[in-house]
Backbone as CSV, one residue per row, in Angstrom:
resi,resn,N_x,N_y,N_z,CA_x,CA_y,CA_z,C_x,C_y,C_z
1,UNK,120.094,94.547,119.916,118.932,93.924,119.265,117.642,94.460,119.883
2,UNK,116.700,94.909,119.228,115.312,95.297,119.726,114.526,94.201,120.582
3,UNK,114.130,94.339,121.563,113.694,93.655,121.916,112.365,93.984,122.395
4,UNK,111.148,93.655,122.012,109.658,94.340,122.309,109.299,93.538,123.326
5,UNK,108.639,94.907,123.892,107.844,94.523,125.697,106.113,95.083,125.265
6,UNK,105.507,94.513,125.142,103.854,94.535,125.508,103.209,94.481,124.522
7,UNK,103.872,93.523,123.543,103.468,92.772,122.226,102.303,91.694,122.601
8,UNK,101.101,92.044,122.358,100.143,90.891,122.858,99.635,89.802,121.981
9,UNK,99.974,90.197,120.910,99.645,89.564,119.665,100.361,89.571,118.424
10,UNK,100.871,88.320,117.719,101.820,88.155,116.697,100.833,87.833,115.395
11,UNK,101.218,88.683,114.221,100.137,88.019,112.793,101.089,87.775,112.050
12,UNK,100.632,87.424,111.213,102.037,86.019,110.273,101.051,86.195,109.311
13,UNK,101.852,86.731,107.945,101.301,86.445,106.823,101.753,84.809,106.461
14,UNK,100.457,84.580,105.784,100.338,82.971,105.613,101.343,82.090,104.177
15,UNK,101.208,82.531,103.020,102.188,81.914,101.978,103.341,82.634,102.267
16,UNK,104.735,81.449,102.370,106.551,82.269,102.590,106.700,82.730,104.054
17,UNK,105.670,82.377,104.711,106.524,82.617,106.093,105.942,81.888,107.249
18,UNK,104.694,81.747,107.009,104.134,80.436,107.997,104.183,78.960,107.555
19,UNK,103.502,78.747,105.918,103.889,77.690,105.121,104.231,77.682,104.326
20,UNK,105.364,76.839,103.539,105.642,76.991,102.149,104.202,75.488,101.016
21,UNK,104.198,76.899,100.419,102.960,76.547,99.618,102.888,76.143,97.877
22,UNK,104.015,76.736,98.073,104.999,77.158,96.729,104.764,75.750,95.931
23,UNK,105.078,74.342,96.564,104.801,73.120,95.767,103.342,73.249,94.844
24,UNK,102.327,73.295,95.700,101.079,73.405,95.031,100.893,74.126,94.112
25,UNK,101.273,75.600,94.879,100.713,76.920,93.588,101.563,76.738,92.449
26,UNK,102.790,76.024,92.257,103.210,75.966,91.045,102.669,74.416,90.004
27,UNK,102.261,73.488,91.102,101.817,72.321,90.495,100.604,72.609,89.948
28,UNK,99.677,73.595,90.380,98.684,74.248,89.375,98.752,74.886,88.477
29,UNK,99.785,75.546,88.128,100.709,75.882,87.380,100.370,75.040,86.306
30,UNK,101.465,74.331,86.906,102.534,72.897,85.717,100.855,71.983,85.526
31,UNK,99.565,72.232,85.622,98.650,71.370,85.718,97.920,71.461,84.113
32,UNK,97.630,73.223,84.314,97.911,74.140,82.917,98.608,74.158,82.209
33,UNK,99.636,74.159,82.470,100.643,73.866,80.803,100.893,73.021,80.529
34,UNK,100.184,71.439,81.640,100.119,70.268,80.636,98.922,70.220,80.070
35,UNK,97.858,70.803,80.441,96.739,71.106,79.248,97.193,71.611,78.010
36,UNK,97.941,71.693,77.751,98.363,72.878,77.029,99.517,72.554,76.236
37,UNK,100.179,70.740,76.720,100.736,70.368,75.927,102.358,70.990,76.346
38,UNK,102.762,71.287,77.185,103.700,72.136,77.613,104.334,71.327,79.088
39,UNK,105.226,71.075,78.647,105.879,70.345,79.703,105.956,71.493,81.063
40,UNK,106.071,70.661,82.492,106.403,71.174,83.774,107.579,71.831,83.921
41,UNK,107.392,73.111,84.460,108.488,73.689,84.647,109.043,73.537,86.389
42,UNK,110.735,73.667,86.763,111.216,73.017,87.841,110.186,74.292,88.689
43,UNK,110.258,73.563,90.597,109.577,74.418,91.477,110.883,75.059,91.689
44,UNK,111.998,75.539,91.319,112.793,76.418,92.289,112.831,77.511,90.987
45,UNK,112.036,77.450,90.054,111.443,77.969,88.943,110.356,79.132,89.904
46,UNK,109.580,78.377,90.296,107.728,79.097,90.507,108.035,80.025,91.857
47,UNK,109.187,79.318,92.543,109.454,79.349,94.465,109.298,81.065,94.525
48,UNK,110.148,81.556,94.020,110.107,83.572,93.729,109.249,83.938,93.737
49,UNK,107.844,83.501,92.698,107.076,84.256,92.318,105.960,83.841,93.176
50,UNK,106.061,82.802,94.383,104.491,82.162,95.227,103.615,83.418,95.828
51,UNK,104.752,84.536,96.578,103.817,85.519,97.271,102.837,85.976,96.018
52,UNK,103.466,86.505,95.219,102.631,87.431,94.310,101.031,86.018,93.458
53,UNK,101.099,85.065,94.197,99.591,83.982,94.279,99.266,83.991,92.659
54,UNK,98.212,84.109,92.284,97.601,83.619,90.779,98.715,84.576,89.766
55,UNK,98.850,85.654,89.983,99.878,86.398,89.127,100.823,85.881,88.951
56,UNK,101.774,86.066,89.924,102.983,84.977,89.809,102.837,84.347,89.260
57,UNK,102.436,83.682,89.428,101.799,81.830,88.558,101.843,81.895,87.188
58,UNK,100.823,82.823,86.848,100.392,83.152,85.384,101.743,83.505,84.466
59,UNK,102.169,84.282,85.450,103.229,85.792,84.698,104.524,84.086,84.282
60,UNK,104.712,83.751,85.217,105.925,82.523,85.568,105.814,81.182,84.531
61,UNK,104.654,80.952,84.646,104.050,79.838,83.515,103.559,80.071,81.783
62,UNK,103.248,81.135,81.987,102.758,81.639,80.641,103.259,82.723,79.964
63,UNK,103.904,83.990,81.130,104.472,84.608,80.385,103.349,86.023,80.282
64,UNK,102.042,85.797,80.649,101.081,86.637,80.781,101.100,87.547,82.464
65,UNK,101.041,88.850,82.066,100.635,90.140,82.927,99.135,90.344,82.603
66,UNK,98.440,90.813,83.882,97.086,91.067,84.223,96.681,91.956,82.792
67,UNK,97.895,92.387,81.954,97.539,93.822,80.705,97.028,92.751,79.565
68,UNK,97.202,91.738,79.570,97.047,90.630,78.343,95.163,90.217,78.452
69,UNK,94.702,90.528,77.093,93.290,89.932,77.094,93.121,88.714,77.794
70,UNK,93.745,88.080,78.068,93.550,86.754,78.187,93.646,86.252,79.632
71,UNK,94.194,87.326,80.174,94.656,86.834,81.456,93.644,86.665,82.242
72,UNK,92.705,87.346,82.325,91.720,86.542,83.398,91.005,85.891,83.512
73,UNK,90.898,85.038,82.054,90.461,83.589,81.756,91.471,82.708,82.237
74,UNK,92.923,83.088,82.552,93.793,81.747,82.717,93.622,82.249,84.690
75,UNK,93.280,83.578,84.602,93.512,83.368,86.331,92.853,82.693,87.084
76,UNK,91.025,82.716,86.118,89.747,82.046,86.359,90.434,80.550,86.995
77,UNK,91.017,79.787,85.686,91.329,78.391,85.225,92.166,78.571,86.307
78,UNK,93.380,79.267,87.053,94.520,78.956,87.426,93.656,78.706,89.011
79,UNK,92.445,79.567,89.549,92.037,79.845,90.696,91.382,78.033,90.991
80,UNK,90.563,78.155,90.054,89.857,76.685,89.925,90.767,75.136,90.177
81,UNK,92.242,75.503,89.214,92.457,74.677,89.640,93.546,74.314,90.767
82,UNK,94.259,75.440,91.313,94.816,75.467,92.503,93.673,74.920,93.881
83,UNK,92.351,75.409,93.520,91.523,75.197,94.870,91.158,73.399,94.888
84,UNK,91.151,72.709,93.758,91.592,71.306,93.838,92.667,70.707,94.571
85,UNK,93.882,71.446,94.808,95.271,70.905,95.127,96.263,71.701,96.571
86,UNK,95.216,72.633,96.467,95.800,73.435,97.496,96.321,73.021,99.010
87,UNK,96.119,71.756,99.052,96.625,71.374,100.679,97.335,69.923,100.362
88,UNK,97.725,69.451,98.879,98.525,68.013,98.859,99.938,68.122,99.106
89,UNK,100.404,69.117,99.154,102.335,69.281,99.740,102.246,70.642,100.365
90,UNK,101.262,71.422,101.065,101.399,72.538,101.716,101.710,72.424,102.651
91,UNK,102.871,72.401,103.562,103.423,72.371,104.981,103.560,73.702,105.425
92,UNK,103.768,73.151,106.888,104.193,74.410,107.374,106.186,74.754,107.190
93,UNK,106.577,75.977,107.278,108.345,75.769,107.636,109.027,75.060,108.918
94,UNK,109.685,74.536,108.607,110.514,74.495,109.520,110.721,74.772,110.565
95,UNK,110.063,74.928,111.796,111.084,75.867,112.965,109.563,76.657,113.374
96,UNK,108.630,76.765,112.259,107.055,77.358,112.749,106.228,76.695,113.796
97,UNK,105.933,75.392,113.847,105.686,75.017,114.649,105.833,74.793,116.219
98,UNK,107.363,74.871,116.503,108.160,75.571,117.190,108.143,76.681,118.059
99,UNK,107.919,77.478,117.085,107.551,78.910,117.131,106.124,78.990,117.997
100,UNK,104.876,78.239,117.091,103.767,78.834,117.462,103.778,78.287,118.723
101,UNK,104.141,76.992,119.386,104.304,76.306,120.425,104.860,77.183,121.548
102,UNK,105.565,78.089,121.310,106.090,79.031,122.303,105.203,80.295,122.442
103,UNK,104.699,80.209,121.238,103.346,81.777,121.855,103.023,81.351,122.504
104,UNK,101.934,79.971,122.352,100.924,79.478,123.041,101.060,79.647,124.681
105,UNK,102.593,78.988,124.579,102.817,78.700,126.280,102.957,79.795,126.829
106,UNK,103.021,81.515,126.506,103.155,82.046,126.884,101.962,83.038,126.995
107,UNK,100.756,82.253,126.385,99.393,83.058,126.255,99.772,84.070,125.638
108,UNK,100.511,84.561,124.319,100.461,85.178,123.233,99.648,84.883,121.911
109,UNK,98.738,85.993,121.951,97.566,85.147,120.748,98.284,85.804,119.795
110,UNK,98.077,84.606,118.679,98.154,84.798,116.986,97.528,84.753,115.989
111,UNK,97.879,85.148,115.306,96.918,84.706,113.862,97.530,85.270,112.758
112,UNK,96.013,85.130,111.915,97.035,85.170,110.153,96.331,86.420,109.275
113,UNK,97.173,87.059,108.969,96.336,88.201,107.586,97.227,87.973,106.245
114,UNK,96.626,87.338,105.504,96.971,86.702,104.543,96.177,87.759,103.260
115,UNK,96.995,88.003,102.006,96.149,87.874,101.012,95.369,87.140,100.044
116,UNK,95.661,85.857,100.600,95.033,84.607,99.833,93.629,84.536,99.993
117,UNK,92.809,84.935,99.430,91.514,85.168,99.611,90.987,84.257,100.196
118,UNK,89.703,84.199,101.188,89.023,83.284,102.077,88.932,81.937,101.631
119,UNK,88.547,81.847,100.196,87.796,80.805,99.607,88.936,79.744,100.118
120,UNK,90.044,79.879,99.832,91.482,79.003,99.738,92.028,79.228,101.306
121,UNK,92.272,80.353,102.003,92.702,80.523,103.231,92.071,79.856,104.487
122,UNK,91.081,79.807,104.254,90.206,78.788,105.553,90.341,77.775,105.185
123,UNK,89.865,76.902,104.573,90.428,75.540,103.957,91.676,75.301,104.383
124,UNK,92.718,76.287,103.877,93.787,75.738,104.151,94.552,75.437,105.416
125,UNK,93.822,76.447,106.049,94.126,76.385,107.683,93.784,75.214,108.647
126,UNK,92.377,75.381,108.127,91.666,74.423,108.864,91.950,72.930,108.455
127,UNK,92.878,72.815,107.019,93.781,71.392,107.073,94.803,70.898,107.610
128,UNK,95.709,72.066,107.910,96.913,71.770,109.078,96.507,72.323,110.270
129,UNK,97.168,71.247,111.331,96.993,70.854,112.653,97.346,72.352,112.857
130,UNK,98.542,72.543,112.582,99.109,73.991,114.074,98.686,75.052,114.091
131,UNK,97.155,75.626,112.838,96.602,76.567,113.129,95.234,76.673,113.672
132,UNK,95.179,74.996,114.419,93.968,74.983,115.604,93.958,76.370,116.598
133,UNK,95.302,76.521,117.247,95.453,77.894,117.959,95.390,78.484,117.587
134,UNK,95.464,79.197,116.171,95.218,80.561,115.508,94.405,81.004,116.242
135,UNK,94.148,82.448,116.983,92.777,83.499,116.987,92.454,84.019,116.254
136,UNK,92.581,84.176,114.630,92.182,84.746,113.901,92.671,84.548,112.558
137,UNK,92.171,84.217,111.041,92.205,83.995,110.085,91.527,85.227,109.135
138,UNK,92.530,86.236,108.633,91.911,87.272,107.610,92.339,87.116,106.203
139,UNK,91.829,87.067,105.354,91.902,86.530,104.155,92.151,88.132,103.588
140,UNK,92.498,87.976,101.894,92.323,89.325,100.717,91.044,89.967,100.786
141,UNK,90.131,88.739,101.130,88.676,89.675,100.781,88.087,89.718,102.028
142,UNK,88.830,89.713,103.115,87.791,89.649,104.455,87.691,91.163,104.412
143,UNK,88.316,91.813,104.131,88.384,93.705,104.243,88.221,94.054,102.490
144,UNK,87.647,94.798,102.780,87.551,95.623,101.382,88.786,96.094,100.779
145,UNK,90.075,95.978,100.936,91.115,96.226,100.591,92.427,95.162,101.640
146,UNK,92.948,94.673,100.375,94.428,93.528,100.781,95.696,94.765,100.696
147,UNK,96.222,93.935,101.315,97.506,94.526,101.588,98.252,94.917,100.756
148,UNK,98.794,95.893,100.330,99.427,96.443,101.567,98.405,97.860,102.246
149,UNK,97.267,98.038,101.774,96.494,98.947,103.004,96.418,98.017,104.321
150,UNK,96.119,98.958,104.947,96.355,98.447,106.522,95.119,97.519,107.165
151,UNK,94.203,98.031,106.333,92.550,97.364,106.788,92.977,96.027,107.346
152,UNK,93.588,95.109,106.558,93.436,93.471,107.062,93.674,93.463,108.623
153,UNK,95.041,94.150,108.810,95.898,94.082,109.810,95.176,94.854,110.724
154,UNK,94.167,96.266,110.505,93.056,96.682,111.543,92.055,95.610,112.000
155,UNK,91.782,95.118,111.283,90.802,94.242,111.253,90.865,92.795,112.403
156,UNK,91.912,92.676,111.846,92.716,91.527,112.875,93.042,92.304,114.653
157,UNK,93.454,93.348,114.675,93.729,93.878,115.883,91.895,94.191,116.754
158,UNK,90.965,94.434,116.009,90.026,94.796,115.980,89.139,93.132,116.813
159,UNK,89.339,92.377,115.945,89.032,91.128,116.366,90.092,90.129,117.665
160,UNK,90.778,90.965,117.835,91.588,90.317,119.004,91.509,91.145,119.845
161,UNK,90.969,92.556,119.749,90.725,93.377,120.832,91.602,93.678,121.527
162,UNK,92.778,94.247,120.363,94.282,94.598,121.200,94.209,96.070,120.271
163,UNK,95.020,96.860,120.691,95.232,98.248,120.399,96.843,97.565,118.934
164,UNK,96.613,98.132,118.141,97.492,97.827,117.194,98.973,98.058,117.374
165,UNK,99.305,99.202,117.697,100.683,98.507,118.585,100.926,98.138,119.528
166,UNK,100.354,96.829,120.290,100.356,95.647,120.865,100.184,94.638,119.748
167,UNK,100.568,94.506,118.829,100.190,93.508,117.947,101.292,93.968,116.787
168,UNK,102.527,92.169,116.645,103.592,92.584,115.946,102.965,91.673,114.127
169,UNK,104.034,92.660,113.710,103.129,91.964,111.868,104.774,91.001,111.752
170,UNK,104.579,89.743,110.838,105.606,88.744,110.130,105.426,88.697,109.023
171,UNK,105.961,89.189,107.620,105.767,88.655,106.416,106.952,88.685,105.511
172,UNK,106.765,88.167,104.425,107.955,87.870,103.644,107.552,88.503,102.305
173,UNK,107.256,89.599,102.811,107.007,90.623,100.938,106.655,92.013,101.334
174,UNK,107.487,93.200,100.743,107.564,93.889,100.639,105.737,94.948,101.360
175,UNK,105.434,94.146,100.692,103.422,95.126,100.882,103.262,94.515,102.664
176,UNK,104.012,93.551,102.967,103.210,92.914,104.426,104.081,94.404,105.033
177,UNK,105.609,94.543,105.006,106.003,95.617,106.177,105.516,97.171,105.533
178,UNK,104.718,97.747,104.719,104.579,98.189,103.988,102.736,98.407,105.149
179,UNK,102.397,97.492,104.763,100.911,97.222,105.537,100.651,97.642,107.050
180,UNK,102.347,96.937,107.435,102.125,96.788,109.058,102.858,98.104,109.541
181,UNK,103.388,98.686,108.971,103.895,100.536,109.532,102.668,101.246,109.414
182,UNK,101.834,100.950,107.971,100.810,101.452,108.079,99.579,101.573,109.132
183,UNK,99.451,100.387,109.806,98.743,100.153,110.918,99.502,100.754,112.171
184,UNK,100.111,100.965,112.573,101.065,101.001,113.335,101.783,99.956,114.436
185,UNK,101.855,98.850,113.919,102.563,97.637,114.244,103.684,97.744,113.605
186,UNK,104.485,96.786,114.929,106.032,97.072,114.830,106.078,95.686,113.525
187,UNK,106.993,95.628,112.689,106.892,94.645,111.515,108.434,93.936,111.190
188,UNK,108.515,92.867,111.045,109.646,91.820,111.037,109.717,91.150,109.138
189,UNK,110.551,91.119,108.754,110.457,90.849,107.237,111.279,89.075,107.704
190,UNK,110.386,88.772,107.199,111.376,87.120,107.321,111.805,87.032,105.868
191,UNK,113.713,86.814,106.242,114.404,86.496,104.999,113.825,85.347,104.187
192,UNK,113.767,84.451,105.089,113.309,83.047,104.536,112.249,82.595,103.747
193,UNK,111.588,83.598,103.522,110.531,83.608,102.609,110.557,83.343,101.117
194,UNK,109.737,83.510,100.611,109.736,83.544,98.876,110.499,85.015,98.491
195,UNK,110.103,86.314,99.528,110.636,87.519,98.850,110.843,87.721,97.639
196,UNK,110.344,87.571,96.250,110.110,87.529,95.173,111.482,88.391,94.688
197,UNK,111.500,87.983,93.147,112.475,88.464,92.388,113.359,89.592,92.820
198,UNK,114.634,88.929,92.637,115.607,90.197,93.561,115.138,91.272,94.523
199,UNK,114.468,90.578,95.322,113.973,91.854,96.700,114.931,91.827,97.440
200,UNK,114.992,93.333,97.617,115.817,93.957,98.854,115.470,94.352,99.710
201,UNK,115.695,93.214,100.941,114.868,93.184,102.107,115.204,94.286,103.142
202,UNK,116.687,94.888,102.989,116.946,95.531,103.810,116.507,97.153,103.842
203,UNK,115.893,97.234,102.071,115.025,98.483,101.315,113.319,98.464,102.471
204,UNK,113.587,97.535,102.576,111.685,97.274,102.907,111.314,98.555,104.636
205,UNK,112.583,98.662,104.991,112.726,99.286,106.398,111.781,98.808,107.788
206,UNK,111.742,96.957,107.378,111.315,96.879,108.774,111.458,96.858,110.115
207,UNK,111.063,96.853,111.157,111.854,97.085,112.390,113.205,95.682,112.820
208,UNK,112.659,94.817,111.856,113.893,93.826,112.156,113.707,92.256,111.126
209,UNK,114.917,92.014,110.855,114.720,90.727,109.590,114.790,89.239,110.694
210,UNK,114.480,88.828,110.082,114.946,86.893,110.585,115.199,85.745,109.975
211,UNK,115.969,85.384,110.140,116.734,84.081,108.783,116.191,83.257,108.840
212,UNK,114.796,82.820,110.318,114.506,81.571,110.387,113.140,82.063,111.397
213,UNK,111.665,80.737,111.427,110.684,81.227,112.124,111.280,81.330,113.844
214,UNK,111.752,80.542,114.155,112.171,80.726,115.572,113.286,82.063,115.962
215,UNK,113.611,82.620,115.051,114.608,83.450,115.547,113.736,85.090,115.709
216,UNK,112.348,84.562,115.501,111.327,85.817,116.064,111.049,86.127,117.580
217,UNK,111.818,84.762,118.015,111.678,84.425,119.570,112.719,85.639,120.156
218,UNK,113.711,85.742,119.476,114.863,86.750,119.885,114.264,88.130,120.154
219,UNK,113.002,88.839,119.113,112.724,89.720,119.621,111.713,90.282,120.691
220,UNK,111.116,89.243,120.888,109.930,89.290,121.700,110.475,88.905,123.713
221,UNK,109.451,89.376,124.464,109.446,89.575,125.477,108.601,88.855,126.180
222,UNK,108.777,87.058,126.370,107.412,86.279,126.553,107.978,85.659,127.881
223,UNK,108.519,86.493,128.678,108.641,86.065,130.277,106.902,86.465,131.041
């Protein structure tokens, strides 16, 4: 098993692997197609499509791709009304808290490069308790380009003032290990994620998978 020595800093993409968010972004969803006269569709329905954020949503609920006239009037509506609801069932996983509790004690700083754009990503942070310790919160639009270019993840190393490989990437979609080779951070695909429609995680070639947030503890070196 790999085990990394002089990892100073861990980033965690934020929807599917730090919190599952998936309740909300689809209840904004199901919020729209009861406008619409259209009954709620189940969440183990929406759960696949959460990474891919307003798209997903759209594509999952309506049936609309970004190619449809229409779509970025419902993404408008879908943005508006997710930012109403965005923190009423957003938890963190399982076993994360856990997790971040063991950086801490080991003076390993963390944080988040998320593509969920600022507007929604700070808010959301700053509503649950366990990302008081975060060192750093990077949103879709904090860099002129989301992931999978590398900018977020520079950006973040940049602001923690660590050399980028000292700094390991966590995400649960294809563009996060995709992002984080690009930077040159070592990168972990968490199974447990949303990983969207039949993804093949073992295609993604990251330096190592994990079935669960604590079993990131296995690769790290926090003596």
């Amino acid at each position: 098993m790999t085990r990394w020595r002089g990892i100073r800093a861990v980033l965690f993409d934020l929807d599917g692997t730090l919190v599952d968010s998936a309740p909300d972004l689809g209840h904004a969803a199901d919020l729209m197609r009861q406008r619409r006269g259209l009954p709620p569709l189940d969440e183990a329905y929406y759960r696949p499509r959460a990474s891919s954020g307003a798209r997903g949503m759209i594509e999952a609920a309506f049936g609309l791709t970004p190619e449809h006239p229409e779509f970025e009037a419902y993404r408008t509506e879908y943005l508006d009304t997710y930012g109403q609801v965005l923190t009423r069932r957003t938890r963190p996983f399982d076993g994360v808290a856990e997790l971040i509790a063991a950086l801490d004690r080991a003076q390993v700083a963390w944080g988040v490069v998320t593509n969920k754009v600022e507007r929604f990503a700070l808010p959301l942070t700053a509503a649950i308790p366990l990302f008081a310790t975060a060192a750093t919160v990077i949103g879709g639009d904090t860099t002129p380009h989301p992931k999978p270019h590398p900018a977020p993840l520079l950006e973040a190393a940049r602001r923690l003032q660590l050399p980028p490989q000292a700094c390991l990437y966590v995400g649960d979609d294809e563009r996060d290990i995709v992002a984080g080779r690009a930077a040159g951070m070592p990168t972990v695909a968490a199974r447990y994620g949303y990983l969207g429609v039949a993804a093949d995680v073992e295609a993604w070639a990251a330096d190592a998978i994990i079935e669960s947030p604590q079993a990131l503890l296995n690769f790290l070196d926090l003596a």
